[in-house]
N, C-alpha and C positions, 0 to 999 in steps of 0.2 A: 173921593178924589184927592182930599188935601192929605191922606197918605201916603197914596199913590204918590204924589210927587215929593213929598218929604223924604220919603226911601229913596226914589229913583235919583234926589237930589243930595242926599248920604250916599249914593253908590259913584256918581259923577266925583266928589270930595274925596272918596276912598282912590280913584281911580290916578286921582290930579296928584295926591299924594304918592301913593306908589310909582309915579310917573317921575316926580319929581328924587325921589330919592334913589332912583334907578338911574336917573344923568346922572346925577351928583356920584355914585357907585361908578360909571361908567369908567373903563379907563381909557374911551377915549374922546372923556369931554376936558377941557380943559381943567376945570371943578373935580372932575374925577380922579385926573393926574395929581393934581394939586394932593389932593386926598391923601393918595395911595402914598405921596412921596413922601407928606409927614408924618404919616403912619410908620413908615419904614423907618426914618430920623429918630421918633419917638422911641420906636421899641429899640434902636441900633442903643442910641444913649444910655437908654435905662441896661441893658447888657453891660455895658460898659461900665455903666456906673455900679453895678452891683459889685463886678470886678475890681473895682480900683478903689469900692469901700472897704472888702475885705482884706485887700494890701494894706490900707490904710490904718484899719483895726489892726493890724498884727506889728506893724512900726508904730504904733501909739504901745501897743502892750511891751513890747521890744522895749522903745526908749523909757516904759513907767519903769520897767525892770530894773533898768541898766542905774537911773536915778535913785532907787532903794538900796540896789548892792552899793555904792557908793557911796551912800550915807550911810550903811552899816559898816561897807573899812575905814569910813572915818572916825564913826563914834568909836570902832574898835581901837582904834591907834590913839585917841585922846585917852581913853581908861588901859589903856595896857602902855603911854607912857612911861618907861623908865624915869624914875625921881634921883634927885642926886644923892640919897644916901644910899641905894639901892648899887650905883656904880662904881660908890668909891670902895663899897663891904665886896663885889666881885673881885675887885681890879687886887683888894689887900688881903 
Protein backbone atom coordinates (compact mmCIF):
# COMPACT_ATOMS: atom_id res chain seq x y z
CA UNK A 1 0.00 0.00 0.00
CA UNK A 2 2.67 2.53 1.10
CA UNK A 3 3.88 2.29 -2.57
CA UNK A 4 0.83 2.63 -3.96
CA UNK A 5 0.67 5.87 -2.64
CA UNK A 6 4.15 7.10 -2.85
CA UNK A 7 3.81 6.72 -6.76
CA UNK A 8 0.37 8.00 -7.09
CA UNK A 9 1.79 10.82 -4.74
CA UNK A 10 5.14 11.39 -7.20
CA UNK A 11 2.55 11.47 -10.09
CA UNK A 12 0.22 14.32 -8.30
CA UNK A 13 3.99 16.46 -7.87
CA UNK A 14 4.72 15.50 -11.47
CA UNK A 15 1.41 16.85 -12.50
CA UNK A 16 1.42 20.18 -10.07
CA UNK A 17 4.79 20.79 -11.75
CA UNK A 18 3.98 20.52 -15.19
CA UNK A 19 0.83 22.46 -14.47
CA UNK A 20 2.62 25.05 -12.99
CA UNK A 21 5.21 25.54 -15.69
CA UNK A 22 2.69 25.41 -18.35
CA UNK A 23 0.83 29.08 -16.72
CA UNK A 24 4.01 30.31 -16.36
CA UNK A 25 4.69 29.40 -20.48
CA UNK A 26 1.24 30.44 -21.07
CA UNK A 27 1.01 33.66 -23.16
CA UNK A 28 -1.89 34.35 -21.74
CA UNK A 29 -1.13 34.56 -18.00
CA UNK A 30 0.16 37.37 -16.99
CA UNK A 31 3.55 35.54 -15.76
CA UNK A 32 3.66 34.30 -19.15
CA UNK A 33 3.53 37.68 -21.00
CA UNK A 34 6.01 38.86 -18.50
CA UNK A 35 8.13 35.89 -19.74
CA UNK A 36 7.86 35.94 -23.40
CA UNK A 37 8.47 39.82 -23.31
CA UNK A 38 11.87 39.60 -21.57
CA UNK A 39 12.85 36.87 -23.52
CA UNK A 40 12.24 39.01 -26.53
CA UNK A 41 14.29 42.13 -24.75
CA UNK A 42 16.94 39.65 -23.86
CA UNK A 43 17.79 38.17 -27.21
CA UNK A 44 16.82 41.87 -29.05
CA UNK A 45 19.97 43.31 -26.74
CA UNK A 46 22.21 40.60 -27.12
CA UNK A 47 21.71 41.21 -31.33
CA UNK A 48 22.38 44.26 -30.77
CA UNK A 49 25.17 44.08 -28.76
CA UNK A 50 26.98 41.68 -30.87
CA UNK A 51 26.46 44.39 -33.59
CA UNK A 52 27.82 47.39 -31.88
CA UNK A 53 30.78 45.21 -30.39
CA UNK A 54 32.04 44.51 -33.83
CA UNK A 55 31.73 48.46 -34.72
CA UNK A 56 33.41 48.78 -31.80
CA UNK A 57 36.37 46.35 -32.34
CA UNK A 58 37.03 47.87 -35.71
CA UNK A 59 37.17 51.79 -34.32
CA UNK A 60 39.54 50.42 -31.51
CA UNK A 61 41.74 48.75 -34.27
CA UNK A 62 41.17 51.84 -36.64
CA UNK A 63 42.26 54.44 -33.94
CA UNK A 64 45.46 51.67 -32.59
CA UNK A 65 46.31 52.18 -36.31
CA UNK A 66 46.02 55.60 -36.78
CA UNK A 67 48.18 56.18 -33.12
CA UNK A 68 51.33 53.82 -34.45
CA UNK A 69 51.43 55.54 -38.05
CA UNK A 70 51.86 58.69 -36.24
CA UNK A 71 54.41 57.85 -34.01
CA UNK A 72 56.22 56.31 -36.78
CA UNK A 73 55.99 60.04 -38.87
CA UNK A 74 57.13 61.36 -35.92
CA UNK A 75 60.01 59.35 -34.97
CA UNK A 76 60.77 59.60 -38.90
CA UNK A 77 60.93 63.43 -38.83
CA UNK A 78 63.04 63.62 -35.60
CA UNK A 79 65.93 61.24 -37.27
CA UNK A 80 65.60 62.59 -40.78
CA UNK A 81 65.92 66.18 -39.20
CA UNK A 82 68.14 68.27 -41.37
CA UNK A 83 71.17 69.47 -39.03
CA UNK A 84 72.69 72.80 -39.68
CA UNK A 85 75.67 71.76 -41.33
CA UNK A 86 73.86 69.75 -43.68
CA UNK A 87 72.10 73.20 -44.86
CA UNK A 88 74.56 75.39 -45.10
CA UNK A 89 77.11 72.60 -47.42
CA UNK A 90 73.44 72.54 -49.84
CA UNK A 91 72.67 76.14 -49.91
CA UNK A 92 77.08 76.80 -50.75
Amino acid sequence: MAIAFDSHTRLNQRRLTNQTVNSIRSPFSPLGQAHQLSSALVKRLWWHTKGYGTVLGVMLLVLGSLMLLNLHWLSRQLVEAPSEDSTAEDAG
